[in-house]
C-alpha positions as CSV (number, residue, x, y, z in Angstrom):
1,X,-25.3,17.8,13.6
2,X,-28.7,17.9,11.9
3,X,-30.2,15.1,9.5
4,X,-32.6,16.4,7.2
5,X,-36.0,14.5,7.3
6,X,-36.6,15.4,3.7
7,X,-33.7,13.3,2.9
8,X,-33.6,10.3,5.1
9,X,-35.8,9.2,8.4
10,X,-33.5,8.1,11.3
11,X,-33.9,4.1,10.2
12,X,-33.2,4.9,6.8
13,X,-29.9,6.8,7.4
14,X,-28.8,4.0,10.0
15,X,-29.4,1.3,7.7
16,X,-27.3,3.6,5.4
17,X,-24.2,4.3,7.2
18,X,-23.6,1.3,8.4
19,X,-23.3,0.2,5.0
20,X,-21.5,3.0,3.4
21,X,-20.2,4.8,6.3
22,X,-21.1,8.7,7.1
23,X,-20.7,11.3,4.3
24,X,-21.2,15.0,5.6
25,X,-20.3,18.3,4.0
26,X,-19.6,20.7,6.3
27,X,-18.4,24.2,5.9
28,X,-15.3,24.1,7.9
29,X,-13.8,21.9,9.9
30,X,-14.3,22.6,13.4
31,X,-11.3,23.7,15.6
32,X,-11.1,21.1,18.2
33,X,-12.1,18.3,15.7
34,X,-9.5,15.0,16.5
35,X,-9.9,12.5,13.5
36,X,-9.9,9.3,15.2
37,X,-11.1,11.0,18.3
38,X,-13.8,13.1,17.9
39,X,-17.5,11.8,18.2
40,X,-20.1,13.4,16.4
41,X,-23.5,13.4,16.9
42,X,-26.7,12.7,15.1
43,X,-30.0,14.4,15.6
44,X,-33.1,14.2,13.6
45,X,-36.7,15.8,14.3
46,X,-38.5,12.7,14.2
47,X,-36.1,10.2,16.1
48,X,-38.2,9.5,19.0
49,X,-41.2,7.9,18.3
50,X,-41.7,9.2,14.8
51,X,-42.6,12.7,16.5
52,X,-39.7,14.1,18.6
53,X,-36.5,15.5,18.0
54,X,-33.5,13.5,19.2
55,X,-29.9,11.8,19.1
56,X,-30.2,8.9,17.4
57,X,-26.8,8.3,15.9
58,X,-23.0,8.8,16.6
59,X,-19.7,8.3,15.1
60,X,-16.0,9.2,15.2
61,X,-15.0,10.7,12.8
62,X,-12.3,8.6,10.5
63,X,-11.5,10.8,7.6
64,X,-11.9,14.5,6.5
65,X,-11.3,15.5,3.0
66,X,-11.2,19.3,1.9
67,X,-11.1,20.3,-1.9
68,X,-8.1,22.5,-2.8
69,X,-7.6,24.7,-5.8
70,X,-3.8,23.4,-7.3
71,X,-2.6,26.6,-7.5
72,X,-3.3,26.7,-3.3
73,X,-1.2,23.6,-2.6
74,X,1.4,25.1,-1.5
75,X,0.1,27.7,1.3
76,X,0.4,27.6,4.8
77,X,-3.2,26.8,5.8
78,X,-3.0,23.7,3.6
79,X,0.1,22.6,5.1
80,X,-1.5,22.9,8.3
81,X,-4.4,20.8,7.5
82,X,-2.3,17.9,6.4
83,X,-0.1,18.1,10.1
84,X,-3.9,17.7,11.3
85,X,-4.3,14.2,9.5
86,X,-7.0,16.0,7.0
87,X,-6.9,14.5,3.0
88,X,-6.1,17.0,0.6
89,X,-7.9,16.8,-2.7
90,X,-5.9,18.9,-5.7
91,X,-9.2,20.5,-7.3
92,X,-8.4,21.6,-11.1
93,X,-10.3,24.6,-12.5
94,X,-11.2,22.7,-15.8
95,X,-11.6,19.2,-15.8
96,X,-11.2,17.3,-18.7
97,X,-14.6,15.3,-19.7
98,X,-14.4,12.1,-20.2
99,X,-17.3,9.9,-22.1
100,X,-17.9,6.6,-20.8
101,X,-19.6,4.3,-23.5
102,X,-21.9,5.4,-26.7
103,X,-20.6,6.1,-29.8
């Protein structure tokens, strides 16, 4: 998995997650993914030397967390994605705003 040098250089993002841990979005959860298992890997273009592309981190992964609409609670696919160990996050369609200080 790529890290985006626009973002983050490889000591920046290291200093980072082992802070705060690793955040990624992904767009679907791979099929052979274990959580607690599976070790993913870090590359970034300018990890070696400043100049070359390279590994420079890895991690297993600990948690995944997938948004789903309420009214998809129920289906089969999100049933199977608990059984996998994956944290399912009800998403409502309007959130209610809530103002924090001022007036």
């Amino acid at each position: 998995m790529w890290v985006g040098e626009r973002f983050y250089s490889p000591q920046s993002f290291t200093l980072e997650a082992e802070r705060l841990g690793v955040s990624k979005l992904i767009a679907s959860i791979p099929k052979g993914l274990e959580i607690g298992r599976t070790k993913v890997l870090l590359a970034h273009r300018k990890a070696w030397r400043n100049k070359e592309t390279a590994i420079f981190y890895a991690f297993v992964v600990r948690r995944v967390e997938v948004l789903v609409r309420v009214e998809d609670l129920s289906k089969e696919w999100v049933k199977r994605l608990r059984k996998r160990g994956v944290v399912v996050i009800a998403a409502y369609k309007e959130q209610k705003q809530m103002r924090i200080g001022g007036d």
